[in-house]
ZARO-590492 format. One record per atom (N, C-alpha, C): residue in one letter; atom name; x, y, z. Coordinates in pm, 1 decimal. Layout:
<aa=A | at=CA | px=X | py=Y | pz=Z> .
...
//
This chain:
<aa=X | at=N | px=863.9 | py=1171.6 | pz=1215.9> .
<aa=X | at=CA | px=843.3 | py=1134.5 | pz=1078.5> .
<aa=X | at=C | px=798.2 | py=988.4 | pz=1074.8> .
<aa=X | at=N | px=713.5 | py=946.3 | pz=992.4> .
<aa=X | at=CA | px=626.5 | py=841.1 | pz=976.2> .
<aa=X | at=C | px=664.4 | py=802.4 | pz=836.4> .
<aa=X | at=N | px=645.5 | py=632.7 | pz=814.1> .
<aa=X | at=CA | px=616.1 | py=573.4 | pz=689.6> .
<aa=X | at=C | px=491.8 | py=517.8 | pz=691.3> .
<aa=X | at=N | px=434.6 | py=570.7 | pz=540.5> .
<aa=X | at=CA | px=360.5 | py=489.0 | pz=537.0> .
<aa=X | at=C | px=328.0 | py=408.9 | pz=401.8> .
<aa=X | at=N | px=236.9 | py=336.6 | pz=367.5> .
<aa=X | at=CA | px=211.6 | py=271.9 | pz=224.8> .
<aa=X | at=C | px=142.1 | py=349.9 | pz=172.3> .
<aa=X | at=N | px=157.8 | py=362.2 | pz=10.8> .
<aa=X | at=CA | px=41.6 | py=404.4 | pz=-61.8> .
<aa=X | at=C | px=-55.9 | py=297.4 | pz=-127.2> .
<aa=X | at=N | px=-89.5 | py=241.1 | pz=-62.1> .
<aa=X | at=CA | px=-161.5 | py=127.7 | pz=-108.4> .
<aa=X | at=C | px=-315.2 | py=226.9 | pz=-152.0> .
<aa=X | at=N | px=-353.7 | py=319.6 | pz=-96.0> .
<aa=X | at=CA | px=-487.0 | py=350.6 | pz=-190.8> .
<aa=X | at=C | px=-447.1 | py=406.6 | pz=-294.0> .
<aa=X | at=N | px=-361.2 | py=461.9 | pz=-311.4> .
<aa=X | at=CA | px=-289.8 | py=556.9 | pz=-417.5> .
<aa=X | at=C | px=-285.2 | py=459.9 | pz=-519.9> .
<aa=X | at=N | px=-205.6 | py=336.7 | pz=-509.4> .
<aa=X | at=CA | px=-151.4 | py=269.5 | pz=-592.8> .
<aa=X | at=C | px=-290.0 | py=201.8 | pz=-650.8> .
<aa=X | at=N | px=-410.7 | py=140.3 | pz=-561.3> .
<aa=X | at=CA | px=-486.5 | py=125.8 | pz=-631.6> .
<aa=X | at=C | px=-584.6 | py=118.4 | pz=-696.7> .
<aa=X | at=N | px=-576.6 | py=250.5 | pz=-690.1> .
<aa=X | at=CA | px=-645.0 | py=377.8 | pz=-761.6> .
<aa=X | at=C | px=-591.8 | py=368.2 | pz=-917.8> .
<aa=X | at=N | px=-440.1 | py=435.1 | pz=-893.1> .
<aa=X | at=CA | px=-364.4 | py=422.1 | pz=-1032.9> .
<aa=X | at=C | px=-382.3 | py=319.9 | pz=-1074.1> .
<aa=X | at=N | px=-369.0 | py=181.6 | pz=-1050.5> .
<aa=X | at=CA | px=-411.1 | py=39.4 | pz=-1111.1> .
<aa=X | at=C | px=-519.9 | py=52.1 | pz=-1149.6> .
<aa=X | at=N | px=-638.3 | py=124.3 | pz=-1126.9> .
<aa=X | at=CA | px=-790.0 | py=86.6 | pz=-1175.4> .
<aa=X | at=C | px=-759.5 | py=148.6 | pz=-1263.2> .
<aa=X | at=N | px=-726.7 | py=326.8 | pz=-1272.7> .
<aa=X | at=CA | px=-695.2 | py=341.1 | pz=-1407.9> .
<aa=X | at=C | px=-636.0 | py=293.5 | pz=-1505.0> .
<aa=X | at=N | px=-528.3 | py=269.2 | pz=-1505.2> .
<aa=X | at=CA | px=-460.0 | py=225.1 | pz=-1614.2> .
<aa=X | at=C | px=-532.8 | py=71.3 | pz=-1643.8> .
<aa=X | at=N | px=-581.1 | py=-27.3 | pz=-1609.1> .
<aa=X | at=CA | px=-693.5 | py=-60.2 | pz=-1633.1> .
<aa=X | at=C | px=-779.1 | py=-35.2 | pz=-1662.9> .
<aa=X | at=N | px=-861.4 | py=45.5 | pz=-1632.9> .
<aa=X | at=CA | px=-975.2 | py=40.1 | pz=-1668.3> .
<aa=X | at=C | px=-1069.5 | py=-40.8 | pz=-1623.2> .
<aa=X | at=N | px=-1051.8 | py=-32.7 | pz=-1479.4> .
<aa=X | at=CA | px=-1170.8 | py=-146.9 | pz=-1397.7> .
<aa=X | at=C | px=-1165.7 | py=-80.5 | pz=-1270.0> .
<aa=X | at=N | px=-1221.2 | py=-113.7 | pz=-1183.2> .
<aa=X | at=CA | px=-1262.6 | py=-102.9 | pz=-1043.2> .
<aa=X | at=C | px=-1146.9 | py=-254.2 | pz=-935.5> .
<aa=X | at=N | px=-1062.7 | py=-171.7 | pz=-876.2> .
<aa=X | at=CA | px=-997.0 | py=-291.1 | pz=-843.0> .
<aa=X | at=C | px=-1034.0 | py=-265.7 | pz=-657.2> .
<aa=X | at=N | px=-1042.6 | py=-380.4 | pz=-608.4> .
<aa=X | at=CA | px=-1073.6 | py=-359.7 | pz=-499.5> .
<aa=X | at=C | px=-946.8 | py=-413.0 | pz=-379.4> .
<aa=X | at=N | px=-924.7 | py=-393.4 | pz=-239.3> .
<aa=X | at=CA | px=-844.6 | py=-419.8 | pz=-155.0> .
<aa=X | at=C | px=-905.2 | py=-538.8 | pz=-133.2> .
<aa=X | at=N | px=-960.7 | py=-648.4 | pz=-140.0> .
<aa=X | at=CA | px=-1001.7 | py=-741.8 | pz=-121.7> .
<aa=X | at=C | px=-939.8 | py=-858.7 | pz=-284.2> .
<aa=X | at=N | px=-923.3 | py=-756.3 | pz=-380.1> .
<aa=X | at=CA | px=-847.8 | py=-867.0 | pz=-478.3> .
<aa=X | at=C | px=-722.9 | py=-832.6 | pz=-458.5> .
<aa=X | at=N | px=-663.9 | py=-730.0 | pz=-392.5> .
<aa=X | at=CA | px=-494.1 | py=-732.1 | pz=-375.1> .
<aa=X | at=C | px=-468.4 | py=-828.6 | pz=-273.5> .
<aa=X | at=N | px=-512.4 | py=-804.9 | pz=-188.1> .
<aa=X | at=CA | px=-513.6 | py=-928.1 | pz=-104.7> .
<aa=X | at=C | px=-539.5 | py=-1050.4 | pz=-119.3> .
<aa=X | at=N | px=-562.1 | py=-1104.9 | pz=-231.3> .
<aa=X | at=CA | px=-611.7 | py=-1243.6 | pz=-281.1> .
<aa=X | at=C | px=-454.1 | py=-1270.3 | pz=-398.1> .
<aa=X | at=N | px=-492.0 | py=-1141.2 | pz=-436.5> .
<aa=X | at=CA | px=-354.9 | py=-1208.3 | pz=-581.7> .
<aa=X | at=C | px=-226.7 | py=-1182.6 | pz=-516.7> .
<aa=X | at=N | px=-210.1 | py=-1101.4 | pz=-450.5> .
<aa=X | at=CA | px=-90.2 | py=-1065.9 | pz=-367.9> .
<aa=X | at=C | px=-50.0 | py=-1145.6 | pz=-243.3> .
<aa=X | at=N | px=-147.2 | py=-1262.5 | pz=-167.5> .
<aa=X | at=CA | px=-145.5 | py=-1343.1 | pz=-105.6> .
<aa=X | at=C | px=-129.5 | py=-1256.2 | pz=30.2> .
<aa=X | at=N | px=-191.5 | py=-1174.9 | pz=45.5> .
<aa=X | at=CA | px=-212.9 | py=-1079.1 | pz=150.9> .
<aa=X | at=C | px=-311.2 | py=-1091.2 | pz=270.1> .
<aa=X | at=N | px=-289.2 | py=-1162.6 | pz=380.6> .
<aa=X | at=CA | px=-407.2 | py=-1119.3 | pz=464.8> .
<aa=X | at=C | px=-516.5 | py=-992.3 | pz=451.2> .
<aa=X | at=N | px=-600.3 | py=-989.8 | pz=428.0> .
<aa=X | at=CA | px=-696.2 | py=-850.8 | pz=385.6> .
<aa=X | at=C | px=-723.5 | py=-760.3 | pz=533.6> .
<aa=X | at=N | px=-685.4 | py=-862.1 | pz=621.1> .
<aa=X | at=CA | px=-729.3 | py=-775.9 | pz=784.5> .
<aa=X | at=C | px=-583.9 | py=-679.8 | pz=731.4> .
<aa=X | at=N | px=-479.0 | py=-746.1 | pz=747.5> .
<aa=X | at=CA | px=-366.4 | py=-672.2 | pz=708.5> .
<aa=X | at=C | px=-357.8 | py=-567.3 | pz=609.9> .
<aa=X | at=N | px=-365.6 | py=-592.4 | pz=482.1> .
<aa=X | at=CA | px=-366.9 | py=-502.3 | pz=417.4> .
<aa=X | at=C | px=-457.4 | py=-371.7 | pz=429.8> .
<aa=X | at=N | px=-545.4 | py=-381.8 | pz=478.6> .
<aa=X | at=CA | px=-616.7 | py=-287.4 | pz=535.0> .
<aa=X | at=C | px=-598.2 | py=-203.8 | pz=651.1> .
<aa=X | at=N | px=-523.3 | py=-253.7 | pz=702.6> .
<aa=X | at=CA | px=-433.8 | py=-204.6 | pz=855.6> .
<aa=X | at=C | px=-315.0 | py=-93.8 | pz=781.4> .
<aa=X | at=N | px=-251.3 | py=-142.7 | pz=670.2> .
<aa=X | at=CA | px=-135.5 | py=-64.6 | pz=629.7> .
<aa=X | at=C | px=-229.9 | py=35.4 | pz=551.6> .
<aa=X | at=N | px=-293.8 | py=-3.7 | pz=446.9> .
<aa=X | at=CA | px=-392.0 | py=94.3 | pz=375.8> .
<aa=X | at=C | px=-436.0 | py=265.6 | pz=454.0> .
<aa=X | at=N | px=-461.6 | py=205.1 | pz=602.8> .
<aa=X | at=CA | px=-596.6 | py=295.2 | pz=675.9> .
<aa=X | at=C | px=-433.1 | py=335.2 | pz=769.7> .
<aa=X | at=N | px=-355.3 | py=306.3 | pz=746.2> .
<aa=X | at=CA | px=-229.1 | py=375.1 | pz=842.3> .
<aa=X | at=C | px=-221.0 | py=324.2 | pz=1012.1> .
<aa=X | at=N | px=-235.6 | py=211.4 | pz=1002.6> .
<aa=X | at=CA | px=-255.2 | py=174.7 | pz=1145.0> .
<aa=X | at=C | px=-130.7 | py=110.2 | pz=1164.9> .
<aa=X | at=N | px=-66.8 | py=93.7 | pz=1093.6> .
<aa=X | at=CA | px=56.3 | py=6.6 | pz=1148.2> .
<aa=X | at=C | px=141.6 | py=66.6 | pz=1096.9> .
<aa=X | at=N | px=302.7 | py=83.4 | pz=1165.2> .
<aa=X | at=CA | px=390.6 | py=116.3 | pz=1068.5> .
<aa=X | at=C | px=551.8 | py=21.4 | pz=1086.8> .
<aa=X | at=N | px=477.6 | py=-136.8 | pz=1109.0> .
<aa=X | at=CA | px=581.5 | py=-244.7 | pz=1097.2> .
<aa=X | at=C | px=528.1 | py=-291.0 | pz=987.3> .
<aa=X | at=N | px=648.9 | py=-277.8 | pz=898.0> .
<aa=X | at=CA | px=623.6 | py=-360.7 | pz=770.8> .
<aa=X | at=C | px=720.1 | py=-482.0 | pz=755.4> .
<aa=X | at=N | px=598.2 | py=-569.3 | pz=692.0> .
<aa=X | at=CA | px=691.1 | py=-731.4 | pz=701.6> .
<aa=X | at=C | px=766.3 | py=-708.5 | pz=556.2> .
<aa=X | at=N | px=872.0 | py=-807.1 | pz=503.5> .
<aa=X | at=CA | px=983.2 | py=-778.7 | pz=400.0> .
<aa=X | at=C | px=867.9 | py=-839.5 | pz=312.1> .
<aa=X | at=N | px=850.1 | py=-999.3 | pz=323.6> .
<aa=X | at=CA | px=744.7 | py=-1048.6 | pz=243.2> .
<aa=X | at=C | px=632.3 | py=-953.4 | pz=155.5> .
<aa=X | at=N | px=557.6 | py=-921.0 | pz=282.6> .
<aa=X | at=CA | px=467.7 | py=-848.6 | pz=258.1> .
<aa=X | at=C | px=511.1 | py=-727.3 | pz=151.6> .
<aa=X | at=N | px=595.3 | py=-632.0 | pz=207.2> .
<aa=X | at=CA | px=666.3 | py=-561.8 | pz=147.9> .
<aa=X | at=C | px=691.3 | py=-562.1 | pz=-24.9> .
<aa=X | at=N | px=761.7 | py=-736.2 | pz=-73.2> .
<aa=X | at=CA | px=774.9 | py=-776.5 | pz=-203.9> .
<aa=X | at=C | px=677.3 | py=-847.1 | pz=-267.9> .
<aa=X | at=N | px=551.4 | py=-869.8 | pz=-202.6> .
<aa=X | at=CA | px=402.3 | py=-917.9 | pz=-272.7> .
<aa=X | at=C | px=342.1 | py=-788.6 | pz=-319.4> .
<aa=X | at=N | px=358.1 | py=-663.4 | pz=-237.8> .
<aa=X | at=CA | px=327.2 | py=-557.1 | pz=-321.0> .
<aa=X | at=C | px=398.1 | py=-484.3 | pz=-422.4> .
<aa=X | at=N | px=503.6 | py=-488.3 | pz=-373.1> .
<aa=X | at=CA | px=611.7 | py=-461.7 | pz=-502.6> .
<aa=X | at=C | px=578.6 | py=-544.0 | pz=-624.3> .
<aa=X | at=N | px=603.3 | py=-663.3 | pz=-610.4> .
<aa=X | at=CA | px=524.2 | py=-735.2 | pz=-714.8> .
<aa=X | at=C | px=392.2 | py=-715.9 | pz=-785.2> .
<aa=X | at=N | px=297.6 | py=-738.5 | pz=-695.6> .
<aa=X | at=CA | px=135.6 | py=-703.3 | pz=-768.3> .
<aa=X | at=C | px=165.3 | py=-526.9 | pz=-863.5> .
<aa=X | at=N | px=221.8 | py=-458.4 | pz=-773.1> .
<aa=X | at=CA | px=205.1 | py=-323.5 | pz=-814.5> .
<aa=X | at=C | px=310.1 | py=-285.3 | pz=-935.6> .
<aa=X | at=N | px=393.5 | py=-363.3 | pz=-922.6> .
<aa=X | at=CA | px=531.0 | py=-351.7 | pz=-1024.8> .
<aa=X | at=C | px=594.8 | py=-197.5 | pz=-1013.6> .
<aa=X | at=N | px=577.1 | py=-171.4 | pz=-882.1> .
<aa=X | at=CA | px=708.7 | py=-58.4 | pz=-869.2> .
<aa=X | at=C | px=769.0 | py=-95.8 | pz=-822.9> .
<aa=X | at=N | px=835.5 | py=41.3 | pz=-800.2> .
<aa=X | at=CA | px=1008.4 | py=54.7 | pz=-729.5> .
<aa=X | at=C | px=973.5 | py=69.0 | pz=-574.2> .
<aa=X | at=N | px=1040.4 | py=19.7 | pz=-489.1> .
<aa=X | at=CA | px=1007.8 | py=92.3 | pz=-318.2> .
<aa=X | at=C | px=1019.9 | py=233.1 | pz=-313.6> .
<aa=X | at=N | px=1036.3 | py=267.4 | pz=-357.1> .
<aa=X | at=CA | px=1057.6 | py=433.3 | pz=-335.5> .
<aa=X | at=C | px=916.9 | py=471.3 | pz=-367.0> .
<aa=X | at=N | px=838.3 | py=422.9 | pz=-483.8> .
<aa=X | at=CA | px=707.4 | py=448.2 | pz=-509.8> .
<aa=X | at=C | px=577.0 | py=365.9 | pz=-417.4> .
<aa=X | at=N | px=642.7 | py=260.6 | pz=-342.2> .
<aa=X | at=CA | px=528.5 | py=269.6 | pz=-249.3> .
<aa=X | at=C | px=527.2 | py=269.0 | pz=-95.4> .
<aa=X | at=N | px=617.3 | py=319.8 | pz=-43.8> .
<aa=X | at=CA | px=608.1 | py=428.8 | pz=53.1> .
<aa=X | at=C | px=574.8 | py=594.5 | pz=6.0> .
<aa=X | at=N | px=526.7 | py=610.4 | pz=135.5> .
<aa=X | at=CA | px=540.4 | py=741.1 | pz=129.0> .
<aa=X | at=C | px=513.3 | py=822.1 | pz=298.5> .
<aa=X | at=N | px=637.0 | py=930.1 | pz=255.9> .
<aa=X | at=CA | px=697.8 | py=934.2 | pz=387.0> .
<aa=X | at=C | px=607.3 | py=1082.2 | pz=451.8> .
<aa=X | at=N | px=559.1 | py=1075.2 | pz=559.5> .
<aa=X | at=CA | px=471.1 | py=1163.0 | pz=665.1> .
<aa=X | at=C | px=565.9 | py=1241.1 | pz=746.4> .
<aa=X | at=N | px=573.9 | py=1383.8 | pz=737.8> .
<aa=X | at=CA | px=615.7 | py=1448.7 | pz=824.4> .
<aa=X | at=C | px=543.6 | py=1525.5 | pz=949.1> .
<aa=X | at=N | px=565.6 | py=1551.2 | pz=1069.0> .
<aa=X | at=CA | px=486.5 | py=1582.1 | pz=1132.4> .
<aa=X | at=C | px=553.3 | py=1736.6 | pz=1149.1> .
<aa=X | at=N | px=470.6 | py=1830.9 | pz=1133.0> .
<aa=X | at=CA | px=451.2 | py=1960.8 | pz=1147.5> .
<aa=X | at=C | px=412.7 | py=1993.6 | pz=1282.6> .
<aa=X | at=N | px=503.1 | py=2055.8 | pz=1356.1> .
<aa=X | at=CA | px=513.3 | py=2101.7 | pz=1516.4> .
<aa=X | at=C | px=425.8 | py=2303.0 | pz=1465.2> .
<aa=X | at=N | px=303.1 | py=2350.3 | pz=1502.0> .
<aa=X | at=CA | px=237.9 | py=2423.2 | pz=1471.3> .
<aa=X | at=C | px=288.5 | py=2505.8 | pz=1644.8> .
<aa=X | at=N | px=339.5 | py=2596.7 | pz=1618.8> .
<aa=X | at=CA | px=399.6 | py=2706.0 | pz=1757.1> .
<aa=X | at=C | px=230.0 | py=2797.9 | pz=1793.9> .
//
């Protein structure tokens, strides 16, 4: 079993409820996010998450942690 972020999910839902085009290059700017990084968690390449990091998205995104993870199960196919 895997964690991972919903960082496209989330901002996706942000463009909507906006009403704009938000890009991973401004979360990473307002969220004070390395963008190599955020893009690493985005595309599922990493699954060490820093706490910081962790509460700059909590913040930008204004959820709960429970809403931005999301948890990967791996299916063993016999």
């Amino acid at each position: 079993m895997a964690m991972r972020l919903r960082i496209r999910e989330l901002i996706h839902e942000k463009s909507l409820r906006e009403g704009r085009q938000i890009t991973q290059k401004e979360v990473a700017l307002e969220s004070g996010i390395d963008e190599s990084m955020l893009s690493r968690y985005a595309n599922g390449f990493t699954t060490s998450f820093k706490g910081d990091v962790i509460e700059s998205l909590l913040d930008y995104f204004d959820v709960a942690l429970d809403e931005l993870f999301h948890r990967e199960t791996d299916i063993a196919q016999n």
